[in-house]
C-alpha positions as CSV (number, residue, x, y, z in Angstrom):
1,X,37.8,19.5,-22.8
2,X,33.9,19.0,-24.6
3,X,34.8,15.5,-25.3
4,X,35.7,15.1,-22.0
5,X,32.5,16.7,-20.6
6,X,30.7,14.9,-23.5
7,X,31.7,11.3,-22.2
8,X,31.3,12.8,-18.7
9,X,27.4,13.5,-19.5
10,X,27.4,10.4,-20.9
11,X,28.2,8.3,-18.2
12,X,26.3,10.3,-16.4
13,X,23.0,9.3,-18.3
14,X,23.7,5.3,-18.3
15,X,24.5,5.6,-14.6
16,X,21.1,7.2,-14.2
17,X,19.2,4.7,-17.0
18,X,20.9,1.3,-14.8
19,X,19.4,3.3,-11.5
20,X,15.7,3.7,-12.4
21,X,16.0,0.4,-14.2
22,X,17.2,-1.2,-11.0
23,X,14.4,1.1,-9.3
24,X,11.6,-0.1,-11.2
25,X,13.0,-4.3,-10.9
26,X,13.8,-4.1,-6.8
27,X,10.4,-3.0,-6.3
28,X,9.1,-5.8,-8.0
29,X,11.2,-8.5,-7.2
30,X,13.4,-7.4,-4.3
31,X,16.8,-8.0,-3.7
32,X,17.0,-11.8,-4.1
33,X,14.6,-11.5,-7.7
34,X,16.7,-8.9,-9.4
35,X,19.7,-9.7,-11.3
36,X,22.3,-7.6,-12.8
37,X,21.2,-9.4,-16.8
38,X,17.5,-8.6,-15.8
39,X,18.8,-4.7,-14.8
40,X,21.2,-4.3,-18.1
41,X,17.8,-5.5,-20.2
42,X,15.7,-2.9,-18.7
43,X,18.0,-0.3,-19.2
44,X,18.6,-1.3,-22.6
45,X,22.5,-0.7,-22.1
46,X,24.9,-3.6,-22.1
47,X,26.0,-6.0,-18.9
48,X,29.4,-4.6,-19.4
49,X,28.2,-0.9,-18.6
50,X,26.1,-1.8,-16.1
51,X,28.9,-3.7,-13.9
52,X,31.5,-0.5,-15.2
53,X,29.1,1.6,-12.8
54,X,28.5,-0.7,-10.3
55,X,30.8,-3.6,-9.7
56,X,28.4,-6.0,-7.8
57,X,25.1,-6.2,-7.1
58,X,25.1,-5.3,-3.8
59,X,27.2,-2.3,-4.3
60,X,24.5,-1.2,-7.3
61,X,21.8,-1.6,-3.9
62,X,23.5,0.6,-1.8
63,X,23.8,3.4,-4.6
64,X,19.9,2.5,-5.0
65,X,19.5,3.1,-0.5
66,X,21.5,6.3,-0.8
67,X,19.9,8.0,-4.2
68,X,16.1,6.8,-2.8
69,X,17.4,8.6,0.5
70,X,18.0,11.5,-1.4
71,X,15.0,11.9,-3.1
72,X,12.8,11.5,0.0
73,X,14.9,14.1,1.9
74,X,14.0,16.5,-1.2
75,X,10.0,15.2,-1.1
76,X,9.7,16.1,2.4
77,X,11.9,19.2,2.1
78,X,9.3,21.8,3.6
79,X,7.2,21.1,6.8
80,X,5.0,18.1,6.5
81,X,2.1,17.2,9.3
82,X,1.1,14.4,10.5
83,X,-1.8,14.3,9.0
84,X,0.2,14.6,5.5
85,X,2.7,12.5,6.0
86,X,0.5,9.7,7.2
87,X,-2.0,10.1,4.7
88,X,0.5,10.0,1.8
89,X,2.3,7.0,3.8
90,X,-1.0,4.9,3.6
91,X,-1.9,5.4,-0.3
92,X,1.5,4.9,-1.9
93,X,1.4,1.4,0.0
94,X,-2.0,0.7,-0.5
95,X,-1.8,2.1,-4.4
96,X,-4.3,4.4,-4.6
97,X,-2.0,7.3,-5.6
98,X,1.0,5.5,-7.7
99,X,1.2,8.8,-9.4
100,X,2.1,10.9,-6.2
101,X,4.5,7.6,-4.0
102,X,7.5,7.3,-6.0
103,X,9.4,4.5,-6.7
104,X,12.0,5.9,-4.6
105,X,9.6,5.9,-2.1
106,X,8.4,2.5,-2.6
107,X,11.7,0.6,-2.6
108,X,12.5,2.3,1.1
109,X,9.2,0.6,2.1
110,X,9.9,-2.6,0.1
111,X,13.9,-2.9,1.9
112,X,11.9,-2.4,5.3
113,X,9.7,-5.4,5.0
114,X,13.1,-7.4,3.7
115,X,15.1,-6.5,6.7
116,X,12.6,-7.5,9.2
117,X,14.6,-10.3,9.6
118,X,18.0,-8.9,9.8
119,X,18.8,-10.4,6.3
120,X,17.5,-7.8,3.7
121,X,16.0,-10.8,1.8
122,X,18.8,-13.2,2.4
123,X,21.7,-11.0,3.2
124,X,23.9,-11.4,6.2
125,X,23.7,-8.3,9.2
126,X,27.7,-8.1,7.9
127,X,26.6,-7.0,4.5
128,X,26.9,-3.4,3.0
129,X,23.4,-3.3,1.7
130,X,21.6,-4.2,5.0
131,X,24.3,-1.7,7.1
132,X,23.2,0.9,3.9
133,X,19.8,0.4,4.7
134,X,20.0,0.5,8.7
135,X,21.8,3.9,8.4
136,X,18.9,5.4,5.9
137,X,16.4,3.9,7.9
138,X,17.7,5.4,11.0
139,X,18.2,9.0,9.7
140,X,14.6,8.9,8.1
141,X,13.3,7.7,11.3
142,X,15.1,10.7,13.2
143,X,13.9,13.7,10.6
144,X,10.1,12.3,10.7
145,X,10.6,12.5,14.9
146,X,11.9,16.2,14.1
147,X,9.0,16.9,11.5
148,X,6.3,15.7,13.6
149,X,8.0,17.8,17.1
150,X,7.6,20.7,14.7
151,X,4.2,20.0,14.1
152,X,3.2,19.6,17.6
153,X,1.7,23.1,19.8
154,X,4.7,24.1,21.8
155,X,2.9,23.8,25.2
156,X,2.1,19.9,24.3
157,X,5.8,19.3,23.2
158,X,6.9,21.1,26.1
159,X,5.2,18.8,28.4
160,X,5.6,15.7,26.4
161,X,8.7,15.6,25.3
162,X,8.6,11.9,24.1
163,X,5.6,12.3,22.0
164,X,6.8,13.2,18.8
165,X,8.7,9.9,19.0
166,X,5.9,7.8,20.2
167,X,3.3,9.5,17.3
168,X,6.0,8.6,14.9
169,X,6.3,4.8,15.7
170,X,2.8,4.6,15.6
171,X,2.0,6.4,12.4
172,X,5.1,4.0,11.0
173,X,3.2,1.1,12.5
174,X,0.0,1.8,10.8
175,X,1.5,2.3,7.9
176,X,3.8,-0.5,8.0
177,X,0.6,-3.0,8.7
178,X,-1.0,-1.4,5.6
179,X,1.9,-2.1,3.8
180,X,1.8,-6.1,4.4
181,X,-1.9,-6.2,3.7
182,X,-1.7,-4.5,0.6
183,X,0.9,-7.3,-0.6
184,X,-1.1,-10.1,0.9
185,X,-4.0,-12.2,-0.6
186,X,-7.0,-10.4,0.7
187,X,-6.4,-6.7,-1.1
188,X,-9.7,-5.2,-1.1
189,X,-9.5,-2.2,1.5
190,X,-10.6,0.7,0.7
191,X,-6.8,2.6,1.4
192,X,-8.3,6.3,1.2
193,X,-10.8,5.5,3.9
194,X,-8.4,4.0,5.9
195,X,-5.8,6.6,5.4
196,X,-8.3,9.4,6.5
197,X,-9.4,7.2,9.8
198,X,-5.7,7.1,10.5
199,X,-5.2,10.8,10.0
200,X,-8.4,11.5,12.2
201,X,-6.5,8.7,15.2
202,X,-3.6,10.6,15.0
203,X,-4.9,14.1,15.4
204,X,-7.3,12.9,17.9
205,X,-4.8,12.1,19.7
206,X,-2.8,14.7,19.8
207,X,-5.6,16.6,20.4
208,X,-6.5,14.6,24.2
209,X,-2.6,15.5,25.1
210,X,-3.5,19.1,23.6
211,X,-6.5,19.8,26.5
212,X,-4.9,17.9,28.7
213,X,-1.5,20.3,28.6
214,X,-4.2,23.2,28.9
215,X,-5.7,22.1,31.8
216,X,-2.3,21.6,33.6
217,X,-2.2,25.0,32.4
């Protein structure tokens, strides 16, 4: 029974070893740049255990969709504003706070940019990874529409019901742009300023819908 549990544990450790090495590789390279030989050399386990966990790469990129998933659901566990969620948004993409945007949080961003064109980097619309990465994206998308209604006084939710939606599209568009400047040739913004005019957008905003629920009031 502790031999069992032993190899168990065991297993369990090289899974999790062949998942942050994959981590750390996809967010360099992507889909197309990582191989299963470069992920068995970063974990320092052999090819054979690697492909004993995860019998393709594809299906290893799914597992790597789900467990990122996972951990964002447990970063953004208690209420987060828009203000937060923005701001945090805007400095893992632009790097000004690698300690704080996980990689976790970094390959969602980095599978986003890939499936702008449908393909995932390459893959067809039929393929489990890019029908992986539509379902995450769409349950993210869903929770930061509840997070934000949350966040929102009741009388302004109450007589905008769609706004919640709208402010998260937008802050997902700001941050998105940032994102493809930050990985283009000219790289010398100054992210914490522009996360802060973002935040200050944002809440100005929902501060003209707040006075203008009031007045109706």
């Amino acid at each position: 029974m502790a031999e069992r549990a032993s190899r168990q544990e065991r297993s369990g450790n090289s899974k999790e070893l062949i998942l942050k090495a994959a981590l750390r590789l996809a967010v360099e390279r992507g889909y197309a740049g990582t191989t299963m030989a470069d992920v068995s050399a970063a974990s320092g386990l052999p090819i054979g255990s690697v492909y004993w966990h995860f019998k393709s790469k594809e299906q290893l990129f799914v597992a790597l969709l789900e467990h990122s998933y996972e951990q964002w659901q447990k970063i953004y566990t208690d209420e987060v504003g828009l203000r937060a969620k923005v701001t945090r948004g805007i400095l893992g993409v632009g790097g000004a706070n690698p300690d704080e945007y996980t990689d976790e949080e970094a390959f969602l961003k980095v599978a986003q940019i890939l499936a702008l064109d449908k393909r995932l980097g390459g893959l067809g619309a039929d393929s489990p990874v890019t029908r992986a990465y539509i379902d995450v994206r769409e349950k993210m998308f869903q929770m930061n529409v509840r997070r934000v209604a949350a966040s929102l006084p009741p009388e302004v939710a109450a007589a905008h019901p769609g706004l919640a939606q709208q402010l998260t599209v937008l802050g997902l568009a700001i941050t998105d742009g940032l994102y493809v400047h930050a990985n283009s040739e000219a790289r010398h913004l100054d992210f914490v300023v522009y996360a802060e005019v973002a935040a200050r957008a944002l809440e100005a905003l929902v501060g003209q819908y707040t006075e203008s629920a009031g007045a109706a009031n």
